[in-house]
C-alpha positions as CSV (number, residue, x, y, z in Angstrom):
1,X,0.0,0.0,0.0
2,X,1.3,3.2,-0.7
3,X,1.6,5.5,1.7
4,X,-0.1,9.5,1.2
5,X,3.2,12.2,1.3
6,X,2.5,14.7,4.5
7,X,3.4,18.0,3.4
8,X,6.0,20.8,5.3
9,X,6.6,24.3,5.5
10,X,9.6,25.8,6.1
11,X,8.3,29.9,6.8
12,X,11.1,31.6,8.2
13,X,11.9,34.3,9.2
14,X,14.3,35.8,6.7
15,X,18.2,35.8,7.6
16,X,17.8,33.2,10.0
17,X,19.3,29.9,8.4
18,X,16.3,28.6,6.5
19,X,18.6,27.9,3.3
20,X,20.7,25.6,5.6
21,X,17.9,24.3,7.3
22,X,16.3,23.4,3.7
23,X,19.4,21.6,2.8
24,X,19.7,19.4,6.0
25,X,15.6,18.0,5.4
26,X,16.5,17.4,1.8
27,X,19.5,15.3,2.5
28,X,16.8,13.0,4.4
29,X,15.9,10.2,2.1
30,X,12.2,10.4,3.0
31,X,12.2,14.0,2.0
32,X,11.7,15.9,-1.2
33,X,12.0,19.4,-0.7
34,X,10.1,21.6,-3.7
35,X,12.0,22.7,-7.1
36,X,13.0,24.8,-8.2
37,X,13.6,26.1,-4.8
38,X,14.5,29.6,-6.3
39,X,12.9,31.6,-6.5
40,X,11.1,30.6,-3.3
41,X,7.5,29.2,-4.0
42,X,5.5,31.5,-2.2
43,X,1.9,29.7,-3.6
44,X,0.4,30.9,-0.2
45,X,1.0,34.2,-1.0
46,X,-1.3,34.3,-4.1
47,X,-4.7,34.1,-3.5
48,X,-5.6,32.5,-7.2
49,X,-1.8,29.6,-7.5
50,X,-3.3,28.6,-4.0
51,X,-7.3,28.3,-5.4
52,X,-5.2,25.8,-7.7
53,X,-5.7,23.2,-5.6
54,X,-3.1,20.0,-4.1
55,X,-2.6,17.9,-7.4
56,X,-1.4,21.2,-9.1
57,X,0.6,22.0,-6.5
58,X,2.2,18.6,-6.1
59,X,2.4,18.6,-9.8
60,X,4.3,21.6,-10.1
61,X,7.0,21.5,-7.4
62,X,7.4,17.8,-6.6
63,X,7.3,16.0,-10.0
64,X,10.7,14.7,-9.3
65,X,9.3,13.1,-5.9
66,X,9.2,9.8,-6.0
67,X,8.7,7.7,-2.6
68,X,9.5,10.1,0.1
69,X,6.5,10.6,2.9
70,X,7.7,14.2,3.2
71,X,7.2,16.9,0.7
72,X,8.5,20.4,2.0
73,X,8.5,24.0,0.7
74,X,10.8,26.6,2.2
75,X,9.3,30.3,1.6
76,X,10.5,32.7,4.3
77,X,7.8,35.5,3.3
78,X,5.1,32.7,4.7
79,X,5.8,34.3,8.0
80,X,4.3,37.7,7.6
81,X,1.4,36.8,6.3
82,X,-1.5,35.5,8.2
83,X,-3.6,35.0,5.0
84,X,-1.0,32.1,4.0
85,X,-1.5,30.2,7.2
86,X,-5.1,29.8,6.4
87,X,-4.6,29.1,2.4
88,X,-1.9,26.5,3.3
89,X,-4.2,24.8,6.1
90,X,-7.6,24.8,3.2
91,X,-4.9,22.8,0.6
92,X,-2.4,21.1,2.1
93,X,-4.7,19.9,5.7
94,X,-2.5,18.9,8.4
95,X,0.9,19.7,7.6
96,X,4.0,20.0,9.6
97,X,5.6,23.8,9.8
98,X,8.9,24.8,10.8
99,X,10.1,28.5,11.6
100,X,13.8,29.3,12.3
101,X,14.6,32.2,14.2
102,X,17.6,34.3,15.0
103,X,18.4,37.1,17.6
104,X,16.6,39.8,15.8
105,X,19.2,42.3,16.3
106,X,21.4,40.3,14.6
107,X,18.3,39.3,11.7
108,X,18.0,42.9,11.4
109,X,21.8,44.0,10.7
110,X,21.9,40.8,8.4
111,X,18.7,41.9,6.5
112,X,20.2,44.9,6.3
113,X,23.2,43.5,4.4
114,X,21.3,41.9,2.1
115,X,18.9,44.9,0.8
116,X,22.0,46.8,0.7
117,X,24.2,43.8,-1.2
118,X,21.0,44.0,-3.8
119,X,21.0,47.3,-4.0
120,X,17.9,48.4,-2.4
121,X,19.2,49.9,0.4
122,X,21.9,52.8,0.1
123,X,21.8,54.1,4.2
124,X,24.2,53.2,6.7
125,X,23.2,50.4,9.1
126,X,23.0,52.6,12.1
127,X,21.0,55.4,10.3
128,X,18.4,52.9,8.7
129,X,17.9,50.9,12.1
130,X,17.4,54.2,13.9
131,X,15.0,55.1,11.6
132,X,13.0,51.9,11.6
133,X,12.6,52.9,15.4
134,X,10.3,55.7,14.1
135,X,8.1,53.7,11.7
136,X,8.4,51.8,8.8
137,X,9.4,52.9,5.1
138,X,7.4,52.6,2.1
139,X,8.6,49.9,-0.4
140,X,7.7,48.8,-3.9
141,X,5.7,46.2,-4.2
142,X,6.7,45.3,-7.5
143,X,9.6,45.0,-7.1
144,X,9.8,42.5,-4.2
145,X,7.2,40.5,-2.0
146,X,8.2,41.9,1.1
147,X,9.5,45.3,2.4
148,X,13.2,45.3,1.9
149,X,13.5,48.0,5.1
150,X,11.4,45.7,7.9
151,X,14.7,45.2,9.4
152,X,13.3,45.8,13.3
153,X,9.3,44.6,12.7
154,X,10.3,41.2,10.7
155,X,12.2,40.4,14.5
156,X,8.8,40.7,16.4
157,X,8.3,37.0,15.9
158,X,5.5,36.3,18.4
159,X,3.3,38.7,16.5
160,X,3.9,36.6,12.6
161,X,3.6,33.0,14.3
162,X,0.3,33.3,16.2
163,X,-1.8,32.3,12.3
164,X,0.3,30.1,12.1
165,X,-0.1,28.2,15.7
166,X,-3.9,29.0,15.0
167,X,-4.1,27.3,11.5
168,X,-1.6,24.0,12.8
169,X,-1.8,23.9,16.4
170,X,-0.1,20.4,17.0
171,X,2.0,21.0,14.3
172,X,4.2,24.2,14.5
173,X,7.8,24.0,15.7
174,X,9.6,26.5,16.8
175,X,13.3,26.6,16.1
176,X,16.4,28.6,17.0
177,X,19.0,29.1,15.0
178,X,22.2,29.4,17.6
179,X,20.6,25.4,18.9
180,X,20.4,24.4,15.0
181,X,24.0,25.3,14.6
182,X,25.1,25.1,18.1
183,X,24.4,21.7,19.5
184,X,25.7,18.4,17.2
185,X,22.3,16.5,17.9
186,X,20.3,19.8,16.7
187,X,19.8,17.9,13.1
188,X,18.8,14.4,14.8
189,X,16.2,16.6,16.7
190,X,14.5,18.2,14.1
191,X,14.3,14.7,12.4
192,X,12.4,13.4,15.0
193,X,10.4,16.1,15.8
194,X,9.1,15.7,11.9
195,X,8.8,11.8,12.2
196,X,11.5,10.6,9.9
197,X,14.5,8.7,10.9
198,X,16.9,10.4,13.1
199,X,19.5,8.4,12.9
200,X,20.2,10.2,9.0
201,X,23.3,11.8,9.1
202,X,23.5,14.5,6.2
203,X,26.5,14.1,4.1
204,X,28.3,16.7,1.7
205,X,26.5,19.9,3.0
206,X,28.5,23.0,3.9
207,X,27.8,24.6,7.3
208,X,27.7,27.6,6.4
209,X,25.0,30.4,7.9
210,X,24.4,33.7,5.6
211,X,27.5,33.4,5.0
212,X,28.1,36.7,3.3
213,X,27.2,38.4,6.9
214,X,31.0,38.6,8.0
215,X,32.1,39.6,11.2
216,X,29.4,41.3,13.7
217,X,29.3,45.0,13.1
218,X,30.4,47.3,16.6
219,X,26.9,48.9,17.2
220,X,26.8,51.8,19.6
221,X,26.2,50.4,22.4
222,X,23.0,53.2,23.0
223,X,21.5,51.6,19.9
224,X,21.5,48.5,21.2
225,X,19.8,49.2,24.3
226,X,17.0,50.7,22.4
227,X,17.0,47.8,19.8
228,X,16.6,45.6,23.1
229,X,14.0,47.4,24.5
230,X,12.1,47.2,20.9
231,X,11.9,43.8,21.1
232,X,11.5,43.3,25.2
233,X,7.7,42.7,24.6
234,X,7.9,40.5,21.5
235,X,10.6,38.2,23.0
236,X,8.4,38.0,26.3
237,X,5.4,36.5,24.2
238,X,7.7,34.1,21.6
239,X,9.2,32.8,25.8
240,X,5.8,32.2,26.9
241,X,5.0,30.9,23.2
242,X,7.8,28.2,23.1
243,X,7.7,27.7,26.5
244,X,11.4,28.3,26.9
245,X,14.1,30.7,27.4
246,X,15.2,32.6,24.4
247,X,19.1,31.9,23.3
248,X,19.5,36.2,23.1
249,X,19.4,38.9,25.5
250,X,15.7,39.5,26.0
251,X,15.5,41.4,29.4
């Protein structure tokens, strides 16, 4: 008999390892992650590709499947979107979802490198984080899916993951980034906590984390602090979400 595929989601945040993350499921033999993975997916962002319904969706980014139980997507831009939690729970049903998360100071200075490596940002780090503290800035649209400048709110994670806990309440894990690449039985973890084999041990992939970040830029110290107390309610919240202490400075 052959067994239905269950069906993952890898939503984020952005910055925060889900590349690396990505390639330690699809080295698991009873996982076939989506393809092309780039650009990301992102069906659950459109209201008419999710109206498409499961066989199109299988058809399109898992025709190279062939007997794995586990069919996962990775789209980071999932996370800020409560309308994709409820699209993804009307196709897919139950379905297992991951999100990775960082320290969100250091998610926002690494978002900040990469709108500024793709040329969408042209401020210094410290002038565009102050002035995320006053309020967002407009974006285009067109041009990509998500602001490019949500540097500070893209860190308030308990805010993005409460759709997501509504739509798949036995099903949403919560990981940290500095336990995925800080602790050798992180990946033997996840495994389990997905129901494959966790005795896999992933061959051939590079650890490498946003690798173009570089070395951790010498805030002022004052920035910090108010960066910290930015995120002091947030972090409270995603504590009493996980049910466990934070692995950042979270007052």
């Amino acid at each position: 008999m052959t067994t239905e595929p269950r069906h993952l989601l890898v939503i984020g945040a952005q910055r925060c390892g889900t590349t690396y993350l990505s390639s330690l499921l699809e080295a698991h033999p009873d996982v076939a992650m989506a393809r092309p993975a780039r650009p990301e997916p992102k069906v659950f962002l459109s209201p008419e590709q999710s109206a498409r319904g499961l066989a199109w969706y299988r058809d399109t980014y898992f025709a190279h499947a062939s007997t794995e139980v586990l069919l996962g997507e990775k789209s980071t831009s999932y996370l800020e979107y409560p309308e994709a939690a409820t699209r993804a729970a009307a196709m897919l049903g139950p379905a297992q979802i991951v999100a990775l998360l960082r320290d969100p100071v250091d998610r926002a200075v690494s978002n900040w490198r990469f709108s500024q490596a793709h040329g969408l940002e042209e401020r210094p780090l410290e002038q565009a984080l102050r002035e995320n503290l006053e309020g967002p800035r407009s974006w285009d649209p067109e041009r990509t899916s998500v602001s490019p400048y949500a540097y500070l709110e893209r860190g308030r994670y308990a805010n993005d993951l409460q759709p997501w806990r509504a739509a798949f309440p036995d099903s949403t894990h919560v990981l940290f980034l500095a336990e995925l690449a800080g602790s050798p039985s992180a990946v033997a973890d996840v495994y389990a906590s997905l129901g494959l084999d966790p005795d896999i041990r992933p061959q051939g992939i590079e650890h490498r984390i946003n690798a173009s970040d570089g070395a951790p830029p010498d805030l002022d110290p004052a920035l910090v602090g108010q960066l910290r107390e930015y995120f002091r309610a947030s972090d409270a919240r995603l504590r009493e979400l996980v049910g466990r202490e934070l692995p950042w400075p979270s007052g």
